[in-house]
C-alpha positions in Angstrom: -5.4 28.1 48.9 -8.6 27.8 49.7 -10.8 29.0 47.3 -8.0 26.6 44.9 -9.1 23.5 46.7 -12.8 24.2 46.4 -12.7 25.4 43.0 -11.1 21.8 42.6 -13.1 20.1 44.0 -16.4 21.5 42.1 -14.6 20.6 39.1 -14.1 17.2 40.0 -17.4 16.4 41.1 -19.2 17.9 38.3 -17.1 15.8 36.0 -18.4 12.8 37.8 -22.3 14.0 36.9 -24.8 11.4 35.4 -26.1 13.9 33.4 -26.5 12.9 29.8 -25.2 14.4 27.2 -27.2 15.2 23.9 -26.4 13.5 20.8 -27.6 15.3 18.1 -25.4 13.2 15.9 -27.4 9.5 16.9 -28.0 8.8 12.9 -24.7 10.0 12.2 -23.1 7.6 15.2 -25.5 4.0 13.5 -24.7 4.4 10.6 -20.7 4.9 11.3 -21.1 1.7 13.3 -23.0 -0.4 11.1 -20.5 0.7 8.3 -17.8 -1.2 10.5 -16.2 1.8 12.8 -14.1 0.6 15.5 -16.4 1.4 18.9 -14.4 1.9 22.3 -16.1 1.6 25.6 -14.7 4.1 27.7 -16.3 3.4 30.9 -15.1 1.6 34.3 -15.0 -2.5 33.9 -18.0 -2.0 36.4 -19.7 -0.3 34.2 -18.8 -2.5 31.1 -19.9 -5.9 33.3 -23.6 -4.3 33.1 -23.5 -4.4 29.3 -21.3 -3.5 26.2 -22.3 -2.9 22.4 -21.4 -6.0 20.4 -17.7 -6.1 19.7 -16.5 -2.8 21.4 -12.6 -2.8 22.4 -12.6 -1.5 26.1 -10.3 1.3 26.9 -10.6 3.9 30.1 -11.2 7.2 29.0 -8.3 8.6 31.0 -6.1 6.1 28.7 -7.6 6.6 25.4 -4.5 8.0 24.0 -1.7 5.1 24.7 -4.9 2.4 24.4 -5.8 3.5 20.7 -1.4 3.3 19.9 -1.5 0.2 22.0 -4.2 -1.2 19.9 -2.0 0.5 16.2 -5.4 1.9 15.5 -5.0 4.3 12.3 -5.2 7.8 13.1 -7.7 8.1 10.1 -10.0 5.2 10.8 -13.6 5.4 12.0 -13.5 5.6 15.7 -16.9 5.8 17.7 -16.6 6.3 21.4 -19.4 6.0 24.5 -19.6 5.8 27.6 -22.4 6.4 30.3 -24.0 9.6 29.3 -21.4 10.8 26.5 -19.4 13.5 28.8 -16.3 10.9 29.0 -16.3 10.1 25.6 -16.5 13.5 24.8 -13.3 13.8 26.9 -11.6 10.9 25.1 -12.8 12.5 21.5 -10.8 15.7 22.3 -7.9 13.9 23.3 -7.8 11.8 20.5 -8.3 14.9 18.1 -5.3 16.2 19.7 -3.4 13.3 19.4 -4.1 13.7 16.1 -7.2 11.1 15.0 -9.2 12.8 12.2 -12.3 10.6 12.4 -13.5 10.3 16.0 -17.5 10.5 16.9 -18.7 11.1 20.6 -21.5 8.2 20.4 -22.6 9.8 23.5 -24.4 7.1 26.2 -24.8 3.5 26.1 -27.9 3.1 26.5 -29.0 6.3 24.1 -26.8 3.7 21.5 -28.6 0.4 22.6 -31.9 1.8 21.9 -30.6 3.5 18.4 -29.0 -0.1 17.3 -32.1 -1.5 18.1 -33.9 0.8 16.2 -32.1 0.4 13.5 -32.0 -3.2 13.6 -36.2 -3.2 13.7 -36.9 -0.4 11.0 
């Protein structure tokens, strides 16, 4: 039972890790949202009172599923999803794959997307 609880635990707290995640896709991820994707902010409302990309729908990553049906998103429309550092969005792409969304990109971390946007915007 032990070694249960600590495993756990471990899993919980490297899920919570500020570590960013790569995106190797960050030309890929403008250009979807410049081209009109639908971007979802999957971080906590703390989070999203520091900053959010212009027009992004919030939903919590742990309720991507009934917020994109909530919202009647198409499962074959553009979706583009942060959050932090691009692990929870990661999280919320895989569940929406599952749930059957063909066209979902992990835009990895806000402020890797910021400076992107920006970049874009300038060059």
């Amino acid at each position: 039972m032990k070694r249960w609880l600590i495993a756990l635990s471990a899993l919980i707290l490297s899920s919570c890790s500020a570590d960013p995640v790569p995106n190797a896709n960050i030309d890929q991820v403008v250009t979807a949202i410049t081209a009109g994707a639908t971007v979802i902010d999957v971080r906590t409302a703390e989070e999203m009172a520091e900053g959010m990309l212009p027009n992004a729908v919030p939903i919590p990553h742990a309720e991507i599923v009934s917020g994109a049906a909530a919202l009647e998103l198409s499962t074959d429309a553009t979706l583009v999803l942060y959050c932090r550092s691009g692990r929870r969005s990661g999280l919320a792409t895989a569940a929406l794959q599952k749930a059957g969304y063909t066209r979902v990109i992990n835009g990895g971390g806000y402020g890797d997307l910021v400076t992107a946007l920006n970049a874009d915007k300038a060059g």
